[in-house]
BAMARBA-677306 format. One record per residue (C-alpha): residue in one letter; z, x, y. Coordinates in nm, 2 decimals. Each point is the difference from the previous one (the first is absolute). Layout:
BEGIN
PT   vokol       zz       xx       yy
PT       a        Z        X        Y
...
***
This chain:
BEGIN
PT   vokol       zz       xx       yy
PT       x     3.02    -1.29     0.92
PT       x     0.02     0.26    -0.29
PT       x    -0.42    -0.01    -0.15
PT       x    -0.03     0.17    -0.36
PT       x    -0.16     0.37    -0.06
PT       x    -0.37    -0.06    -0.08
PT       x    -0.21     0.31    -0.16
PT       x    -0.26     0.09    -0.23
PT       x     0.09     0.08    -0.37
PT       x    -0.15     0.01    -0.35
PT       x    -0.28    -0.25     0.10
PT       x     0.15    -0.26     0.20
PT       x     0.24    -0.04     0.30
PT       x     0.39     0.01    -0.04
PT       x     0.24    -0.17     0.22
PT       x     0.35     0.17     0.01
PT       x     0.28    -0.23     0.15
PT       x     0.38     0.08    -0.16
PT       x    -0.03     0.46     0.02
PT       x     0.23     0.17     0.25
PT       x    -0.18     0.14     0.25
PT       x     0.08     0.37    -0.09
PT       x    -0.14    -0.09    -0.37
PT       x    -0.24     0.30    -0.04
PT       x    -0.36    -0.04    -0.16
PT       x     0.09     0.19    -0.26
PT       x     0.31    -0.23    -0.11
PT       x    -0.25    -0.30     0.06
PT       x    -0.26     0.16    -0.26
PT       x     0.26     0.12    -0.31
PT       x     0.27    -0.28     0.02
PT       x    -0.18    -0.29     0.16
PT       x    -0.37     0.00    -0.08
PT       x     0.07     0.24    -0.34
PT       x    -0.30     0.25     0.10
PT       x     0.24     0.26    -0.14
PT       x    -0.30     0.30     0.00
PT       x     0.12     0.09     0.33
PT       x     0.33     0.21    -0.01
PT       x     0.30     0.12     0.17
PT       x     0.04     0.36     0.04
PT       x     0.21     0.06     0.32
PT       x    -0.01    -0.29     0.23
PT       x    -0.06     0.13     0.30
PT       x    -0.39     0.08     0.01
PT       x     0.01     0.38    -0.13
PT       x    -0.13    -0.05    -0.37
PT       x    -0.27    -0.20     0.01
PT       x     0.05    -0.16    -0.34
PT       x     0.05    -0.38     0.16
PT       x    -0.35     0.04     0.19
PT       x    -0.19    -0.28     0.05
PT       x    -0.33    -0.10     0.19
PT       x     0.02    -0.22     0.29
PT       x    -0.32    -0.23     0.12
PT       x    -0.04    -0.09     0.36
PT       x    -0.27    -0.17     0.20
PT       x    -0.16     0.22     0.26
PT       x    -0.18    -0.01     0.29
PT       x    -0.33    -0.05    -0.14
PT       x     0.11    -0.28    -0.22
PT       x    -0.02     0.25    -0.30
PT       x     0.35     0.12    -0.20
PT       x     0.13     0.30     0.06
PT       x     0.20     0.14    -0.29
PT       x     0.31     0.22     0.03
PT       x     0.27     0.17    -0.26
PT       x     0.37    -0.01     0.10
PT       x     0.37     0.02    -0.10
PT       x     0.11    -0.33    -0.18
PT       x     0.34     0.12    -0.03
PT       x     0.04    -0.09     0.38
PT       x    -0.22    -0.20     0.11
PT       x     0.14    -0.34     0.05
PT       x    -0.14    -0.31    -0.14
PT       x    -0.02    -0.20     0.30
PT       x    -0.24     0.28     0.18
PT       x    -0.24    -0.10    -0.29
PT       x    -0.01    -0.32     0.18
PT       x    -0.42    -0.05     0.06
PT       x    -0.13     0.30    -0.24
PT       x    -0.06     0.04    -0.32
PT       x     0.16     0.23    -0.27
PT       x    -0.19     0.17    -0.25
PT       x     0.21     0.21    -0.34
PT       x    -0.06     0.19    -0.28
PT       x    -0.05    -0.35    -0.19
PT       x    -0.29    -0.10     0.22
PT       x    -0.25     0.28    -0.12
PT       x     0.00    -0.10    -0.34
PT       x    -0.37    -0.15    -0.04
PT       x    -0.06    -0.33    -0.19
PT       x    -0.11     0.12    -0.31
PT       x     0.29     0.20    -0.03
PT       x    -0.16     0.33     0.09
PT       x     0.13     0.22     0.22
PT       x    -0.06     0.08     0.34
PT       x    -0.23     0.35     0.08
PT       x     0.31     0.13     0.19
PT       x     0.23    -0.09    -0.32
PT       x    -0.27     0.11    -0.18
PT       x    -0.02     0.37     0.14
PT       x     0.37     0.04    -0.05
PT       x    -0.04    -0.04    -0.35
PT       x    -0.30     0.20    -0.05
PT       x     0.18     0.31     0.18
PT       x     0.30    -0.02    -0.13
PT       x     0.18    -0.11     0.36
PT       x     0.30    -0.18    -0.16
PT       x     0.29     0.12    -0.22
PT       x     0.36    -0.19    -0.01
PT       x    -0.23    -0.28     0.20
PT       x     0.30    -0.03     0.24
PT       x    -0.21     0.07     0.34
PT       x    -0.32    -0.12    -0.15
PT       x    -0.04    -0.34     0.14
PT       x     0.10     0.16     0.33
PT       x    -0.28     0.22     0.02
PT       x    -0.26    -0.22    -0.14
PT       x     0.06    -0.21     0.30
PT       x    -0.06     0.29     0.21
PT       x    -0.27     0.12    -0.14
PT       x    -0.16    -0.38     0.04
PT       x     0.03     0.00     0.37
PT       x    -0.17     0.35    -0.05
PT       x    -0.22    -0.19    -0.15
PT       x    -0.08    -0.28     0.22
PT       x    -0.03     0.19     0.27
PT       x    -0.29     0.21    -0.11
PT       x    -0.17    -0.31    -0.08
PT       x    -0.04    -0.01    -0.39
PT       x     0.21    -0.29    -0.10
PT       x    -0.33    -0.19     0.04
PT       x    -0.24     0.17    -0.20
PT       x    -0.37    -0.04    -0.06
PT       x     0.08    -0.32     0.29
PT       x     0.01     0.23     0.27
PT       x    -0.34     0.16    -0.06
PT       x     0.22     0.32     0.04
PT       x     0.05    -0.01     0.37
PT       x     0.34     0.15     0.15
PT       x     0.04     0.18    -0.31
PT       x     0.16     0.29     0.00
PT       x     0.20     0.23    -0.25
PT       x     0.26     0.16     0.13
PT       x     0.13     0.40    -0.02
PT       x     0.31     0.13    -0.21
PT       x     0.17     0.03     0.38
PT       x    -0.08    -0.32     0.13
PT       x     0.09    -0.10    -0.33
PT       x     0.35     0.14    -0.02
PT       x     0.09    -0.13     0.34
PT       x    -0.07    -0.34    -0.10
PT       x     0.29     0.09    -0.26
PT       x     0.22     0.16     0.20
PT       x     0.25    -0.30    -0.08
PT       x    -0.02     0.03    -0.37
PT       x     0.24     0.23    -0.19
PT       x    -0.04     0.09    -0.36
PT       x     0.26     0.18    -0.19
PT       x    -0.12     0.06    -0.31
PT       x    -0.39     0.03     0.00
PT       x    -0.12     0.18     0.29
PT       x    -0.24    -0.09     0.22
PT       x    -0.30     0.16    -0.06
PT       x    -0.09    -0.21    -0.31
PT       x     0.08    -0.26     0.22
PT       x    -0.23     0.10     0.35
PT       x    -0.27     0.07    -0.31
PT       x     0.04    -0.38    -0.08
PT       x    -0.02    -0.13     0.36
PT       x    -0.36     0.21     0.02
PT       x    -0.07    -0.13    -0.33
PT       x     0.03    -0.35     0.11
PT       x    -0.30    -0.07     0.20
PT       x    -0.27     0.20    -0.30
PT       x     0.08    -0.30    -0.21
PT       x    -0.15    -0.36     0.00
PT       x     0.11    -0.20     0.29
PT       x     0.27    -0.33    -0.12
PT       x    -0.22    -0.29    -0.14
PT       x     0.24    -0.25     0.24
PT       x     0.09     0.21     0.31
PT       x     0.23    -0.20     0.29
PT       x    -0.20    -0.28     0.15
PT       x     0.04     0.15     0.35
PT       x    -0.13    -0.32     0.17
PT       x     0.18    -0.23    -0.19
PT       x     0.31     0.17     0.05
PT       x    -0.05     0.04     0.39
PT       x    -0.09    -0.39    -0.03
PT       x     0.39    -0.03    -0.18
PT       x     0.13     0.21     0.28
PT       x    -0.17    -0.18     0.26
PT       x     0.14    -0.37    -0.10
PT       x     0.37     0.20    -0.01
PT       x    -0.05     0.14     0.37
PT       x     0.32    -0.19     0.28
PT       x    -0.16    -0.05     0.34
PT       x     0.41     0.02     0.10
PT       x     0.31     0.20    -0.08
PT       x     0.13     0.01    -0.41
PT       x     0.33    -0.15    -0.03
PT       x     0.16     0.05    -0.35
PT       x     0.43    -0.09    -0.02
PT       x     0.23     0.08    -0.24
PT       x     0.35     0.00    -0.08
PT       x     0.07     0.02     0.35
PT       x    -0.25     0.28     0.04
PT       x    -0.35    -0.05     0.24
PT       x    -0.27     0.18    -0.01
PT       x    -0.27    -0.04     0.25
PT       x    -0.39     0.15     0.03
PT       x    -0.17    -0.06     0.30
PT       x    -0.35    -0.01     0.11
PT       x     0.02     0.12     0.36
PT       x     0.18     0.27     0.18
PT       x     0.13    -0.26     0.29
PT       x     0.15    -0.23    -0.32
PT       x     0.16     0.36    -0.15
PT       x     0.13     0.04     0.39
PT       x     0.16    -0.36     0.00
PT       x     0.14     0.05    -0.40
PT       x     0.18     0.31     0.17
PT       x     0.10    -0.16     0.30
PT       x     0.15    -0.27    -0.15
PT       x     0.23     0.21    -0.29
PT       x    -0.02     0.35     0.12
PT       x     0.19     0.09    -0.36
PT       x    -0.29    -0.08    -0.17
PT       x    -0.15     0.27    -0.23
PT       x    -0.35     0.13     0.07
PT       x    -0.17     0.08    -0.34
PT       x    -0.34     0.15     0.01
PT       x    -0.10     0.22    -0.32
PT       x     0.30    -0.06    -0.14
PT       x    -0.01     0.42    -0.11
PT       x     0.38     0.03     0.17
PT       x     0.10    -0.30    -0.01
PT       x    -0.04    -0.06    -0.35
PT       x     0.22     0.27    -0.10
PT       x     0.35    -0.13     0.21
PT       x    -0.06    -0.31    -0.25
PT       x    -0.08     0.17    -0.32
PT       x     0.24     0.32     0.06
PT       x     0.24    -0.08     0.23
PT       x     0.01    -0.37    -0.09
PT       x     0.02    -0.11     0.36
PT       x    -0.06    -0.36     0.11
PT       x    -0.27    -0.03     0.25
PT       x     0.13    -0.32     0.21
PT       x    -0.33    -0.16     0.13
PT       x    -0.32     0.17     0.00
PT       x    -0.31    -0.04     0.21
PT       x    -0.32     0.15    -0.20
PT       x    -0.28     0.12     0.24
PT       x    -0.25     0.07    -0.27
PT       x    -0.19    -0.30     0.08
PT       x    -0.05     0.07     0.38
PT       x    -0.33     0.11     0.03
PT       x     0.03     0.14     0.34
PT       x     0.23     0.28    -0.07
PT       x    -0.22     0.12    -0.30
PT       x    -0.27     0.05     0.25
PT       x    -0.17     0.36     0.12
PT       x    -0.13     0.06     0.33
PT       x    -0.16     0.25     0.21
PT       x     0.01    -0.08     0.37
PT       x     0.05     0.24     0.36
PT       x     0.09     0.30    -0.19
PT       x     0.21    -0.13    -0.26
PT       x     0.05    -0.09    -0.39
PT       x     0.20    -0.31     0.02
PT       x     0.14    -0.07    -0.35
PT       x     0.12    -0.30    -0.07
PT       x     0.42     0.01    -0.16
PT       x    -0.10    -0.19    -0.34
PT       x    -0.29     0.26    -0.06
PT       x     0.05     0.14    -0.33
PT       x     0.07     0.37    -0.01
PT       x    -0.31     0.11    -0.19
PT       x    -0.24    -0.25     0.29
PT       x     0.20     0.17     0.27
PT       x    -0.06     0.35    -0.15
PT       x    -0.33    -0.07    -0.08
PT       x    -0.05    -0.04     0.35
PT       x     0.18     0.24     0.16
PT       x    -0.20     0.25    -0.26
PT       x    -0.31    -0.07     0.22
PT       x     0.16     0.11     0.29
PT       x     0.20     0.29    -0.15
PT       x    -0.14     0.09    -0.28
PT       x     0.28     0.24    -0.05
PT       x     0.23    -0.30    -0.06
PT       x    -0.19     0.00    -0.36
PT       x     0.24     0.15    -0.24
PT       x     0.31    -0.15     0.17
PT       x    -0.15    -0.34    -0.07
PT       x    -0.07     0.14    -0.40
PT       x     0.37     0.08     0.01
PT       x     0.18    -0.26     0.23
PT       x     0.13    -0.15    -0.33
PT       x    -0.24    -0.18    -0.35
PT       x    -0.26    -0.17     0.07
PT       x     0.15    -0.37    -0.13
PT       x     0.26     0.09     0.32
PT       x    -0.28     0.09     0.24
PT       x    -0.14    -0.30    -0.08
PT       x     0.33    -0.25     0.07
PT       x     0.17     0.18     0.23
PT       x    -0.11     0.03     0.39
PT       x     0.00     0.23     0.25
PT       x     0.19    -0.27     0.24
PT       x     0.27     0.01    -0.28
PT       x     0.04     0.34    -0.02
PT       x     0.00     0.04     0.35
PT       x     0.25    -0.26     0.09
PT       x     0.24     0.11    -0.32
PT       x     0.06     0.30     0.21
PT       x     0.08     0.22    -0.32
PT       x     0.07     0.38     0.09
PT       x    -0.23     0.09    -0.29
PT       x    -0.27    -0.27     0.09
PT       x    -0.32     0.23    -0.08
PT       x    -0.23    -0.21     0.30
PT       x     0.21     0.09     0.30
PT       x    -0.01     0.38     0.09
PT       x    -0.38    -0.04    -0.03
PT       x    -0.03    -0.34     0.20
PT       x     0.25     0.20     0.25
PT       x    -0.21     0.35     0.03
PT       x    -0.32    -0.26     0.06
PT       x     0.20    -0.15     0.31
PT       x    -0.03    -0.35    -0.18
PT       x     0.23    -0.30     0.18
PT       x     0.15    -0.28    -0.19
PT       x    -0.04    -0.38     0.16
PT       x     0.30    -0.25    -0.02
PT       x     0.02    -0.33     0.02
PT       x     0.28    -0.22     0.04
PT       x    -0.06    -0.37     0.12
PT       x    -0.30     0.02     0.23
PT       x     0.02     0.33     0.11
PT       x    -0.13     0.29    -0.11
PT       x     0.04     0.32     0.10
PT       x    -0.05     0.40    -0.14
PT       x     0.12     0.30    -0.01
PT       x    -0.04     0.35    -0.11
PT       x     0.10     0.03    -0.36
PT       x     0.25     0.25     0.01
PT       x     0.14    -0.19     0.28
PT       x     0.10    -0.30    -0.27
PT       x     0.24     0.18    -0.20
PT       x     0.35     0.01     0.15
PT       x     0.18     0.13    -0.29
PT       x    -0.01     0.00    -0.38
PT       x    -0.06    -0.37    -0.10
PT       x     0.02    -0.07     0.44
PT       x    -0.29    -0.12     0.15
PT       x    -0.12    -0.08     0.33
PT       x     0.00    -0.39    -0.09
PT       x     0.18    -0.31     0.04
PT       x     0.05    -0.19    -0.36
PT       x    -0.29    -0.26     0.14
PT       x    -0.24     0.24     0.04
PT       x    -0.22     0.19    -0.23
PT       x    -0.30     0.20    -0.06
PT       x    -0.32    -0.18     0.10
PT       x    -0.23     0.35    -0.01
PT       x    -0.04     0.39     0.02
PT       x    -0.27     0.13     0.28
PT       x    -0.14     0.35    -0.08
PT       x    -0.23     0.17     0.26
PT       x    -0.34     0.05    -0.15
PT       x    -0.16     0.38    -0.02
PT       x    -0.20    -0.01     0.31
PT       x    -0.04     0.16     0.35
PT       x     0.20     0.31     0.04
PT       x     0.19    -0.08    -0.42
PT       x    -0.28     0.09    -0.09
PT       x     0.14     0.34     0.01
PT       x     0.28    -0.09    -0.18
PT       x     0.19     0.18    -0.22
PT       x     0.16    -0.19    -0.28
PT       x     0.22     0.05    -0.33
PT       x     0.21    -0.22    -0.26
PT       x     0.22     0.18    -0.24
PT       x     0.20    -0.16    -0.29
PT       x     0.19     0.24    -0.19
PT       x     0.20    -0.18    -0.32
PT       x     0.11     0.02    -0.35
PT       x    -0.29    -0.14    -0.16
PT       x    -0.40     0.02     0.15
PT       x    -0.04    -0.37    -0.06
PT       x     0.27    -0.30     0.09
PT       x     0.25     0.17     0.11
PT       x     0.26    -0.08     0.28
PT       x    -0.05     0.31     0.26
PT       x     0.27     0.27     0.03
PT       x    -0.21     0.12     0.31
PT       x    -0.28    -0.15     0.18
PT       x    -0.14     0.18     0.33
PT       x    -0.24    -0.10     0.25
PT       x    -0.20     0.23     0.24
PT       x    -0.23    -0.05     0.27
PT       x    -0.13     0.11     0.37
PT       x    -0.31     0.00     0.19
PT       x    -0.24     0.35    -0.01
PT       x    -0.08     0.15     0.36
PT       x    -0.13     0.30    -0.15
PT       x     0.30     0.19    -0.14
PT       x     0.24    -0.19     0.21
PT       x     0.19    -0.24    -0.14
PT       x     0.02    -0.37     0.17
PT       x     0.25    -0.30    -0.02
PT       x     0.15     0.13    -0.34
PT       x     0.17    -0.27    -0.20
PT       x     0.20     0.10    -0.32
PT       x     0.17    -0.30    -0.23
PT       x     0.22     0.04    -0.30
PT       x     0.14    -0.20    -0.26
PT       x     0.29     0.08    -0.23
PT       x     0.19     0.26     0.25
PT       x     0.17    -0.26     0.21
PT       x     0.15    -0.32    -0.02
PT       x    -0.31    -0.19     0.12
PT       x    -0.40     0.14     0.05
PT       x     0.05     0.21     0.33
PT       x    -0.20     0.25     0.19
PT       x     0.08     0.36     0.01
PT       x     0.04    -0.01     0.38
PT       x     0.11     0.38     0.01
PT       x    -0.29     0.13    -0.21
PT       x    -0.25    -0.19     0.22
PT       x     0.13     0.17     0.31
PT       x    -0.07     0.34    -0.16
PT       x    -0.36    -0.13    -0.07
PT       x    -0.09    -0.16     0.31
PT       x    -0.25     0.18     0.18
PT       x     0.05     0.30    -0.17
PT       x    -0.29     0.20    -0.16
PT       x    -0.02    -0.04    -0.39
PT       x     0.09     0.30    -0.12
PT       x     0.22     0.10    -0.35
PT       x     0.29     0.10     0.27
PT       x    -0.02    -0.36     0.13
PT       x     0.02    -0.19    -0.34
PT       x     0.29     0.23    -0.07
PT       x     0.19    -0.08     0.31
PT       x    -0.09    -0.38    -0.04
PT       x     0.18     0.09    -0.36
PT       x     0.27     0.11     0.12
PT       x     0.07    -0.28     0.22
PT       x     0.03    -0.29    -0.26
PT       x     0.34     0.16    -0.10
PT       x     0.07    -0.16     0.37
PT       x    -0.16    -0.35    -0.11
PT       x     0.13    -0.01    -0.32
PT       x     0.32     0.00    -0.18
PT       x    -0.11    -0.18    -0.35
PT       x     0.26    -0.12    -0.27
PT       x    -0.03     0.11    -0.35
PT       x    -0.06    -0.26    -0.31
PT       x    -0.14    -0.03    -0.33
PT       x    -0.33     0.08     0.14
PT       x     0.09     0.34     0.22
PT       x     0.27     0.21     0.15
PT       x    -0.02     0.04     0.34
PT       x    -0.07     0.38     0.01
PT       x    -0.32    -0.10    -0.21
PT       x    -0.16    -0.30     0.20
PT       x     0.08     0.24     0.37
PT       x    -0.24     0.24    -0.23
PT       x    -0.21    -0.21    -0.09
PT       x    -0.04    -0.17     0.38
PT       x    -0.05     0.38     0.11
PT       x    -0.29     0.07    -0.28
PT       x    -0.19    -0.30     0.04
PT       x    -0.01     0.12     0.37
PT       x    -0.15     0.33    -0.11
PT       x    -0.22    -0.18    -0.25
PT       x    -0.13    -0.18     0.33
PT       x    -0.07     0.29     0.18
PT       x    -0.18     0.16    -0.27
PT       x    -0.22    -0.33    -0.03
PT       x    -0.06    -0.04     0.35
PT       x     0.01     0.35     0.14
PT       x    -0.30     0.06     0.28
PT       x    -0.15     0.27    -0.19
PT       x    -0.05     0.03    -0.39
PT       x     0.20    -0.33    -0.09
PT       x     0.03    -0.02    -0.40
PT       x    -0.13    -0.30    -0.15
PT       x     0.24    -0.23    -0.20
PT       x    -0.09     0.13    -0.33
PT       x     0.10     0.35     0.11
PT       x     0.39    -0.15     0.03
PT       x     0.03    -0.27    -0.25
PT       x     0.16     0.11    -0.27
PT       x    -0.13    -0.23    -0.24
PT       x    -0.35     0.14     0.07
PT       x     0.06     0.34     0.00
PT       x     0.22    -0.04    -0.35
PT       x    -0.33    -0.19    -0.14
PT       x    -0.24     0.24     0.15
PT       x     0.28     0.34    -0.15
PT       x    -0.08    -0.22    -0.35
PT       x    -0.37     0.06    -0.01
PT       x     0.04     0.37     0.10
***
């Protein structure tokens, strides 16, 4: 029996019972519920001008508060949270908020266009650095943060006509003045949640269409099972776009954002197990503690409204070419677990992609969590890289991404493991360029050799991104970049090969 969509919005709880399932938030807030602040700039989560602030109760019974994509998001996955927009921040005596505020003061708004965008983003800046409540907190877990932490948190907001220094000056701005007279009631609003929360799956029907979210992964294995057609949807950051760009009709969808097991992180015998509804930035964050050279691939995996929806399950299980997690995941020696029914079984990453869009699955199954070995015992010598090269620095789709790694016995190199993405038709190991490496001493004349041989694992296509000729060269030089990095005696340090440091540190000269 179809039960309506219940969430959190402008002070009270709304029940949704007659939208199509594919209706996005964003169509819900302008045409439905007239918040028009938020906008429409692309539709498919690269803007950031439909931004909004989703509310969700966490483990501790507090609310944890995160800014994502309205344009597609769909309404149903709001089902149990609460939705916070541009409107919200307004304070009861009409004054504005300090976030709005310190936009105003420094000048961070123009034609006003991304505006409302932005100040969203710059409120879950806020909240997380604990200042939305003031004098109430005594001033514990309050922090401000730095221009870079701050322009990450933006990454997903693009201006086009008043640059975003005036902008990053308003996001530090925010948090010298006064803090709201009537901040969110953070209890009271996990007490909302709390009354919203289904101790069994979501069902929600309409025009023929079902949508289901279930609250275990044995009710997600029967769901699939049953109707092995049925649509996973997880962060929605892929998904979203064959609806709002490709117009595609979904058939029935099963929603695993609800299933707390698969959002879990654990550390057991060895390994990081990482649960398949783990949002990117959670997984990275992880991961980052293990490999803290996984850091600025995480900063640049996509915005951080997508790292916060999408998960490192999805991304994994899409299977894309140019999927940024793989060739890292794969270089790391990480396994993927299945289940389908029952059973459960895993596998070696690489070992799951067949061909482009082919995996190594029946339709029932899917993908209940990645395994990465931890950096212990004899890893600890590990050597390890991530390279993205693309268009842009930030939120961009990657024309190249490489992935390095082997063990250090001495100068000799040990179980080398090399991934790409973006030179074949899935991620894949460069099998020939390994051989080169494997127990050979790590030397320039090695790195060249192991150059050489990815013309033998590689034959890439050209597209809008990159010819061919240039992503082989580019595979070859972030090989050379590794060696240079990792080389047994007088490695450079990172700064010494970026070029964005060494054109900031050629502006002070």
């Amino acid at each position: 029996m179809s039960q309506p969509i219940r969430f959190y919005h402008r002070h009270a709880i709304r029940e949704i019972s007659d939208a199509p399932v594919t209706r996005t938030v964003l169509q819900y807030l302008r045409e439905d519920a007239r918040c028009t602040g938020t906008k429409e700039g692309c539709a498919e989560g690269d803007c950031g001008a439909c931004t909004v602030v989703i509310g969700e109760r966490d483990e501790l019974g507090g609310v944890s508060f995160k800014a994502v994509n309205a344009c597609i998001q769909f309404l149903p996955t709001l089902d149990g949270r609460a939705l916070f927009t541009v409107e919200d921040l307004r304070q009861p005596d009409g004054s504005l908020h300090p976030v709005q505020q310190a936009l105003v003061e420094c000048h961070g708004s123009q034609c006003g266009f991304c505006t409302p965008g932005f100040v969203m983003s710059m409120w879950a800046l806020y909240k997380k650095h604990g200042h939305e409540y003031g004098e109430q907190c005594g001033g514990a877990n309050r922090t401000v943060p730095t221009r870079d932490e701050v322009s990450n948190a933006l990454t997903g907001n693009l201006c086009r006509c008043t640059g975003y220094r005036p902008i990053v000056d308003a996001a530090q701005r925010m948090f010298q003045l006064p803090a709201p007279a009537a901040p969110v009631d953070t209890a009271a609003l996990s007490r909302a949640l709390l009354s919203l929360e289904r101790d069994a799956t979501f069902a929600y029907d309409h025009a023929g269409q079902h949508f289901a979210a279930p609250r275990t992964v044995d009710a997600l294995a029967r769901i699939k099972q049953d109707r092995p057609a049925t649509r996973i949807l997880a962060g929605s950051t892929d998904i979203g776009l064959w609806v709002t760009k490709q117009m595609r009709e979904l058939g029935d969808v099963v929603y695993v954002g609800q299933i707390a097991e698969l959002r879990n992180i654990e550390t057991a015998d060895g390994w990081l197990r990482i649960g398949a509804g783990v949002t990117v930035e959670a997984a990275y964050a992880a991961l980052a503690k293990h490999y803290p050279e996984l850091t600025e691939m995480w900063q640049r995996f996509a915005s951080l409204p997508i790292r916060n929806a999408g998960t490192l399950g999805g991304n994994v299980a899409n299977g894309s070419p140019i999927g940024d997690s793989m060739p890292g995941l794969i270089a790391l020696g990480a396994r993927v677990v299945v289940r389908g029914g029952d059973t459960e079984r895993e596998l070696p990453l690489e070992d799951l992609y067949l061909a482009y869009q082919k995996k190594d699955m029946a339709e029932h199954e899917f993908v209940a969590a990645l395994k990465v070995p931890t950096r212990a015992g004899a890893r600890k010598d590990l050597r390890f890289r991530t390279y993205k090269i693309s268009k842009r620095f930030d939120s961009d789709i990657s024309a190249v991404c490489a992935a390095f790694s082997f063990v250090a016995d001495g100068d000799v190199i040990r179980e080398p493991r090399i991934a790409f993405g973006g030179m074949a038709a899935t991620p894949k190991r460069a099998t020939h360029a390994e051989s080169v490496l494997k127990d050979a001493d790590w030397h320039e004349a090695t790195a060249q050799a192991a150059m050489l041989a990815l013309a033998k694992d590689y034959a890439p296509l050209s597209d809008m991104r990159a010819t061919d000729a240039y992503r082989l060269e580019a595979a070859k030089n972030t090989m050379y970049r590794f060696w240079l990095e990792t080389r047994p005696h007088d490695p450079l340090p990172k700064a010494a090969l970026d070029v964005r440091a060494v054109e900031a540190a050629a502006a002070f000269e």
